[in-house]
C-alpha positions as a printed Julia matrix, in Angstrom:
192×3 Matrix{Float64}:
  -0.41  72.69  -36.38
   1.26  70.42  -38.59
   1.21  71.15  -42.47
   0.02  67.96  -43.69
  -3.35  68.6   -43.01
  -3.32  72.03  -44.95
  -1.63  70.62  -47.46
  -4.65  67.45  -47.41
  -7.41  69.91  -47.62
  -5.79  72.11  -50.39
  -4.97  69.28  -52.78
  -9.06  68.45  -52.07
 -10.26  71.71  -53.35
  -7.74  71.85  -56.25
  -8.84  68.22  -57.51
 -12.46  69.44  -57.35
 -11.37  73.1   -59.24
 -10.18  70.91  -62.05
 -13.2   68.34  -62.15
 -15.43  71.08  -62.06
 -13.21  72.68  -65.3
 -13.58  69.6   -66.98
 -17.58  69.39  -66.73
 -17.42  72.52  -68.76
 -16.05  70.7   -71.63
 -19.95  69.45  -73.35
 -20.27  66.36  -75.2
 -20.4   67.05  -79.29
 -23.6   65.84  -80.66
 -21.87  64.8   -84.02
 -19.98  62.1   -84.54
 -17.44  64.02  -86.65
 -14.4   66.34  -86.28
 -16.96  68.91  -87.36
 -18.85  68.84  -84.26
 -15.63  69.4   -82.48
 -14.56  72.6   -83.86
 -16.87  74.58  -81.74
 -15.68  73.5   -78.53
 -11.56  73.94  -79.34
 -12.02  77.38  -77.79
 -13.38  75.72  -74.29
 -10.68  72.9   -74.51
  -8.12  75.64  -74.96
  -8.81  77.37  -72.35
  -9.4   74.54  -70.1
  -5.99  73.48  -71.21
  -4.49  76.85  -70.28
  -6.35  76.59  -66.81
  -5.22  72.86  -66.23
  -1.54  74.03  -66.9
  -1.92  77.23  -63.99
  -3.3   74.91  -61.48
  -0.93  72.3   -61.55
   1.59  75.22  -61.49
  -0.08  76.17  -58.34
  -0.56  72.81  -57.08
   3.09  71.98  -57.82
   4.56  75.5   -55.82
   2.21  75.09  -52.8
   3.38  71.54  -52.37
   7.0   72.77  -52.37
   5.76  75.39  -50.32
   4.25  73.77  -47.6
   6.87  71.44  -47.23
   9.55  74.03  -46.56
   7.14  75.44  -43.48
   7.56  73.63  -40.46
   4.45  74.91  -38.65
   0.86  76.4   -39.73
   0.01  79.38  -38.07
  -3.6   81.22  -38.12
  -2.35  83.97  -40.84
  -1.2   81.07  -42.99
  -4.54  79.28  -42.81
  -6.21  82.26  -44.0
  -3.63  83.23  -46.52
  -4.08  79.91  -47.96
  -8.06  80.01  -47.79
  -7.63  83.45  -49.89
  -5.21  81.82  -52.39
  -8.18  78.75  -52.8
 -10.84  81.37  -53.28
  -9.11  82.89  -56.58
  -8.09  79.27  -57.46
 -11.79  78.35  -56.88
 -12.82  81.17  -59.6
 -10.74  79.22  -62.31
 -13.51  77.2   -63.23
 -16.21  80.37  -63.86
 -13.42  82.58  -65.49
 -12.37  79.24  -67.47
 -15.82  78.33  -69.18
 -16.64  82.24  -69.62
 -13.6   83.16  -71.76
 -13.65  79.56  -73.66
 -17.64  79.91  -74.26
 -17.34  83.6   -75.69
 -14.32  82.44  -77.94
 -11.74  84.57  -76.01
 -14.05  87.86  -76.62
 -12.11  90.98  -74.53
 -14.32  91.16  -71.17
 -14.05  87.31  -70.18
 -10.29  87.75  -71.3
  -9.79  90.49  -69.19
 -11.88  89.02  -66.17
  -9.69  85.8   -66.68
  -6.37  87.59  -66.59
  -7.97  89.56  -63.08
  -8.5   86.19  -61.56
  -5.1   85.09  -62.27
  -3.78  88.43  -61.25
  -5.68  87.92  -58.04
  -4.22  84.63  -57.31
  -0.88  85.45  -57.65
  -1.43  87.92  -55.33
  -3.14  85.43  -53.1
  -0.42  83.33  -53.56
   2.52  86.27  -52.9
   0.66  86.79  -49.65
   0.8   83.56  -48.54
   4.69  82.64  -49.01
   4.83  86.3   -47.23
   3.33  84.89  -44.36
   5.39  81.57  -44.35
   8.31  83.35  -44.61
   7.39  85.82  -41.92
   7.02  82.98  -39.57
   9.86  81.06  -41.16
  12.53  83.75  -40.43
  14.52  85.99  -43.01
  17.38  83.63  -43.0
  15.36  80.68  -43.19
  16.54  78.36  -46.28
  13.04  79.14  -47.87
  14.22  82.81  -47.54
  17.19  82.07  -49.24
  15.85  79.38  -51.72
  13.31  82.06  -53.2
  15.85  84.84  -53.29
  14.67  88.22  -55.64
  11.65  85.5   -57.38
  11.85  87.12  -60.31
   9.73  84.8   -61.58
   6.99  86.12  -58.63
   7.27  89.17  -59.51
   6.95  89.15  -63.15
   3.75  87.2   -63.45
   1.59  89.84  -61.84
   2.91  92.86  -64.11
   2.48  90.49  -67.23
  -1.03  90.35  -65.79
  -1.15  94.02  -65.49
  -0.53  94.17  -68.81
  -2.68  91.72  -70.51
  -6.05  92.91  -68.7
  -6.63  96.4   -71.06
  -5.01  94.51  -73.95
  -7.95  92.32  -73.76
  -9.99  95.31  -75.06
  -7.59  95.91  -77.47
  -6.92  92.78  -79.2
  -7.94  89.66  -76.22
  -5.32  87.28  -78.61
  -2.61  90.16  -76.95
  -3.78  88.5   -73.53
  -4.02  85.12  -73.9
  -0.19  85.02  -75.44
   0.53  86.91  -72.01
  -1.26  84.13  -70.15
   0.05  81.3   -71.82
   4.24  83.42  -71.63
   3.45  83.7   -67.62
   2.37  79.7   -67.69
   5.7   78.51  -69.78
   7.55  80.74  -67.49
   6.26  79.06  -64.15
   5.94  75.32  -66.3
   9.99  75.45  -66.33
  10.5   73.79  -63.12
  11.8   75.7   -60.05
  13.82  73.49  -58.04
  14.86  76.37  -55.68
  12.59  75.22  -52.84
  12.51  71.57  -53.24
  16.41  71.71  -53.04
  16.15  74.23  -49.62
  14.03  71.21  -48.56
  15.92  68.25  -49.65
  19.55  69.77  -47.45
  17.08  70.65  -44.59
């Protein structure tokens, strides 16, 4: 099979994991900056969850176009990487609603945790059926950047408990890390 439809149906469910983030977001019923102040903790957070999935929606494009055929595992790889994309939304509204209090913090920084992992699994599988000296192989070289993101993860899950503030600068560090662009795979793509 043919990427483009994988690609189709994955940009689907990420448009509808942001709309449903955005109906979180509950209309003031002041007409002042007053009546603002007590959602700034769900914008933020829906801002922080915007940012990760256009980071994800921005890699998986780049992604998919530097595969040249779908195979089962990768359907199902990418099916696991939606599921802890779809979660976004719950993990989203729960840590913005309880003004970043440490369980929701934690349980946010486990759902990110989870989809990089979903995500690791997935360019595993490409590459797999790619080949080792494939130019995706050599675009993503030692990812540092891959393999970083799930130990600041690591780290910002029990700091929730211990001051959640701790986790969400972890969060936001591991989303400026991935916003710099990383032209490694669109250039693989570009010469191929």
């Amino acid at each position: 099979m043919e990427t483009n439809r994988l690609e189709a149906f994955s940009d689907g469910v990420l448009a509808i994991i942001i709309t449903i983030m955005v109906l979180e977001l509950k209309v003031p019923h002041g007409a002042d900056l007053e009546a603002l102040k007590p959602l700034l903790p769900v914008f933020l957070s829906y801002v922080l969850s915007f940012i990760y999935v256009g980071i994800y929606w921005n890699n998986h494009h780049h992604l998919l176009k530097a595969c040249r055929k779908v195979t089962g595992p990768i359907m199902w790889a990418n099916l696991h990487l939606l599921f802890w994309l779809s979660l976004f939304p719950f993990a989203t509204g729960w840590m913005g609603e309880n003004h970043v209090s440490a369980l929701p913090t934690a349980i946010y920084g486990g759902v990110l945790l989870c989809a990089a992992i979903a995500y690791f699994i997935l360019q595993n599988c490409i590459l797999k059926n790619e080949g080792s000296d494939s130019k995706l192989a050599v675009a993503l070289g030692s990812d540092y950047k891959g393999k970083l993101s799930p130990l600041f993860y690591l780290a910002a899950i029990p700091a929730a408990f211990y001051h959640s503030w701790i986790s969400v600068c972890l969060y936001v560090g591991v989303a400026l890390l991935w916003l710099v662009p990383d032209r490694r795979i669109e250039r693989a793509v570009s010469e191929g």
